[in-house]
N, C-alpha and C positions, 0 to 999 in steps of 0.2 A: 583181849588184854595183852597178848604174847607181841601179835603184832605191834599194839600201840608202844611199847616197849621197845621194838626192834627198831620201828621208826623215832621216838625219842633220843636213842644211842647215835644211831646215824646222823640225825639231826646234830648234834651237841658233838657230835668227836668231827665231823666237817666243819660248823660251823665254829670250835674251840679255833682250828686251824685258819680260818677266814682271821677271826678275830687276833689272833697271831702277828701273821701277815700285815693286815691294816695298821697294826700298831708302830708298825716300821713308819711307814705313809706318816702317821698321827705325829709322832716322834719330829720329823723334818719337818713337817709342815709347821708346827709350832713354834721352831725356833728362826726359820726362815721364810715362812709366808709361803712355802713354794711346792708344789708336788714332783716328787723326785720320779720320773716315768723312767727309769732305768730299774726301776725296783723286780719289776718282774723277773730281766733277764738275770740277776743278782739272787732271785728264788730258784731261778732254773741253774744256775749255776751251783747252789745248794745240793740240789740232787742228782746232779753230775758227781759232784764231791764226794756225797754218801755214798754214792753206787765206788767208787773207784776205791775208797778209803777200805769198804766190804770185803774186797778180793775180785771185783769187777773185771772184766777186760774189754776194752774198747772191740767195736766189731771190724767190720772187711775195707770197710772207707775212712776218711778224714786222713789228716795226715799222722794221727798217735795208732791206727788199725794196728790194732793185734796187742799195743799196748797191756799191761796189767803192774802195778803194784808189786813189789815182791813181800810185802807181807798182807794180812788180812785180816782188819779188826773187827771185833763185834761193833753192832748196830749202835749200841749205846756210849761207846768210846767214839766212831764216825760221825754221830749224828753233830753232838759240840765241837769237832773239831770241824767237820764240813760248815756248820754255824762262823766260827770262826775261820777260816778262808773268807767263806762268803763277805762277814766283818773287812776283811782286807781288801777286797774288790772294792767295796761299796765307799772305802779311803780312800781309795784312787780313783771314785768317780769323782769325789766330792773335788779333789786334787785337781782333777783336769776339766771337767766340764761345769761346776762350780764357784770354786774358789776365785778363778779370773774376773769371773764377772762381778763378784762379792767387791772384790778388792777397786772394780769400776764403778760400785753402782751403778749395774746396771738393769734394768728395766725388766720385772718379775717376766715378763713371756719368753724371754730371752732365755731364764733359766727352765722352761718348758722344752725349750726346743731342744736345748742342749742335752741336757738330759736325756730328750727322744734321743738323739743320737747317739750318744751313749750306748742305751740302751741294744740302738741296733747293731750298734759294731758288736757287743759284745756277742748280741745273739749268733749274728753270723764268725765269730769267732771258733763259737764252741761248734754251730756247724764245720766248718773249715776245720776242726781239728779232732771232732770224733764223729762225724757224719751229720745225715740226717734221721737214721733211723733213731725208734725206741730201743728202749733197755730198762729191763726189769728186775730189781734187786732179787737175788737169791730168797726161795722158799723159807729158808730155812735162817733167815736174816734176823728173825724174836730167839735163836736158838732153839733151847726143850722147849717153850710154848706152845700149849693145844693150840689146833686151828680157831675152835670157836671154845666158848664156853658159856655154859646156860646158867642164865640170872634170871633167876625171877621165870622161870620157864622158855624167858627165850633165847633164843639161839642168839648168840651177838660174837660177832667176828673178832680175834682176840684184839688185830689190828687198828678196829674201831677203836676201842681202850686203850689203846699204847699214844693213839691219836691224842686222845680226850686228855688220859692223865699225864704226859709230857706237856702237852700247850697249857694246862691248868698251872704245872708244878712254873714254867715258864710266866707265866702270867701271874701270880703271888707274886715270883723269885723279884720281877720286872717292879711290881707294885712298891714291895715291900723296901727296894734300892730309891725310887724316886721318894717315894713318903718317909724312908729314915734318914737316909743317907747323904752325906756333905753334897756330891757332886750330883745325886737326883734333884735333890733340894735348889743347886745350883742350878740347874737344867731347866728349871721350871721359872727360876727367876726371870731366867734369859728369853722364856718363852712366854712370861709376861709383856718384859719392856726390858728391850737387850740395851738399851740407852742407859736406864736408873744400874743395872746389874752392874753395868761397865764402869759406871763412876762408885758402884759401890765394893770396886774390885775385884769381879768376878770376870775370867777370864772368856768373853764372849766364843774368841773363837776357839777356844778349846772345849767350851759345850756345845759349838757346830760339829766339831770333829766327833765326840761323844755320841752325839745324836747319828751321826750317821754312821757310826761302827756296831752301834745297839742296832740300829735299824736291819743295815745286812745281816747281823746278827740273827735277826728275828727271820728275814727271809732265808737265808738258806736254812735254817730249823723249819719253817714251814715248809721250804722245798725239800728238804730231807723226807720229811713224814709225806708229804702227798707221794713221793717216788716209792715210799716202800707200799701205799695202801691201794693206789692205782698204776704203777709205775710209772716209768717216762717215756710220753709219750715224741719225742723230737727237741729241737733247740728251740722250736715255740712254742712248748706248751706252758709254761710261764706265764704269756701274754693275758691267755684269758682268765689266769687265776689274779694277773695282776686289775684285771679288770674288776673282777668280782672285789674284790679286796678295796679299789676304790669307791665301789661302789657301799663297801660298808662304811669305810670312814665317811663318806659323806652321808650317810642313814645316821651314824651315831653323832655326828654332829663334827664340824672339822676341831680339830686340836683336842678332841676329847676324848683320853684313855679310855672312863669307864664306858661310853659313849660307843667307841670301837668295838668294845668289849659285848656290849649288850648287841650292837645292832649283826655283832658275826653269829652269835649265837641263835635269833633272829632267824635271819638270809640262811643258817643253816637248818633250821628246822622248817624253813618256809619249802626248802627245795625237798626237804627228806620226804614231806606231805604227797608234793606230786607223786600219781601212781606211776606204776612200772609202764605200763604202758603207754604215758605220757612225759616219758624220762627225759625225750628229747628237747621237749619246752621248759624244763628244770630254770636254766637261763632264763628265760620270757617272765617265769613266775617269780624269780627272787627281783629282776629290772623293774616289772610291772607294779610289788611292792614297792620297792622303794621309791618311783612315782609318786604312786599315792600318799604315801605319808607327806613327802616333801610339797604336796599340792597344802598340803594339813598345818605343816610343819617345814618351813622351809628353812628353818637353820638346823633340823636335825631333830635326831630323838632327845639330846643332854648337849646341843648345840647351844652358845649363848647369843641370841641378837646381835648382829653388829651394829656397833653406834657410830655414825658418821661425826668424824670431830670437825668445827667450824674454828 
């Protein structure tokens, strides 16, 4: 039982963060048809942020070495504000590798590429300026917080839970903005039919902008929390979370909040399952799921059919 426990947590405070993450993805995708592959390096730039904002100091390479902050915030002050930075990036991608082609209509794969590229400048950016190596947020980064604490008998990492109930309190705060709120409301319009929204005077492109400041938003809070629970590992290690991450929006179905929501939760208890010994196929077992389903289910788990209009 302590076990089954231990692995639930793990499951649910990973998979909260998938869910997180994709929601960014979900977000863009709705309003533009498009998948924004700059998202990763925009998570990884999250936890650069947090690490710096903490009291960090850059290492022996890049060109900021030896860099540090002259002041040093706690975790829970860095983490929204690394969130937002991130939000600011993600402006600027939409700015440059976006918006041009918006304004050409120009042809969805186009906004693929761009995007990658995006993506890579920025990655080798943040190489070029604080190295290649990792960097591990301070121990000491929850403050007083016990290492672990036993629930229910078992042992659960406090970090696991800082995971869980941040991405939760995030995922309500996100829910509760679209379903009341003038400009959620708005968002969702535009993410019907940005045609009807526009002549019913909703400012389309300012819910493109919207969507993708939320979105950054959401990646660097989730690269915040993956850098304090596993640190950071390099300027790439983003990529494969950004993988994993797509790999949930398309499990929960594309353009579908709850949808993201459900299938991170999912992909995270699917990997918590694999034993230790088999950690290193974790990846293999959450791909090989969503396979399946999608052989089952090929618009997703809360995906709606697409209907081809004649």
């Amino acid at each position: 039982m302590d076990t089954l426990l231990q692995i639930l947590f793990n499951g649910l405070s990973v998979g909260a963060v998938y869910a997180l993450f994709a929601l960014g993805y979900t977000l863009v995708f709705s309003v533009l048809g498009v998948i924004n592959f700059a998202q990763g390096a925009v998570f990884t730039l999250g936890a650069y942020f947090t690490y710096l904002l903490i009291g960090g100091a850059v290492g022996a390479n890049g060109l900021l070495a030896g860099l540090a902050l002259p002041f040093a915030l706690p975790f829970w002050l860095a983490l929204p504000l690394a969130g937002l930075a991130a939000a600011l990036v993600s402006l600027l991608v939409e700015a440059v590798a976006f918006r041009p082609l918006r304004r050409r209509r120009a042809e969805p794969l186009l906004y693929l590429i761009t995007s990658l590229g995006a993506g890579v400048i920025l990655v080798n950016l943040i190489q070029l300026l604080m190295g290649a190596e990792g960097y591990s947020l301070p121990a000491d980064s929850l403050g007083a917080l016990p290492v672990a604490l036993n629930l229910g008998g078992a042992q659960v990492r406090t970090v696991q839970l800082v995971l869980l109930g941040v991405s939760a309190l995030v995922l309500i705060g996100l829910t509760l903005w679209l379903e009341g709120s003038r400009g959620g409301k708005a968002l969702q319009a535009v993410s019907e039919d940005a045609t009807t929204a526009r002549l019913l005077g909703i400012d389309s492109d300012g819910m493109i902008l919207l969507s993708f400041a939320v979105s950054g938003f959401l990646a660097g809070i989730s690269g915040g929390l993956v850098g304090l629970s596993i640190s950071i590992t390099g300027p790439y290690f983003g990529i494969g979370f950004g993988l994993k991450a797509l790999g949930v929006l398309v499990l929960g179905g594309l353009g579908s909040v709850p949808g993201a929501v459900l299938a991170g939760l999912i992909i995270g208890l699917a990997e918590a399952l694999v034993p230790s010994e088999l950690s290193g196929y974790k990846d293999a077992v959450a791909f090989a799921f969503l396979f399946a389903v999608l052989l089952l289910r090929p618009q997703g788990l809360l995906g709606r059919p697409q209907v081809t209009k004649v």
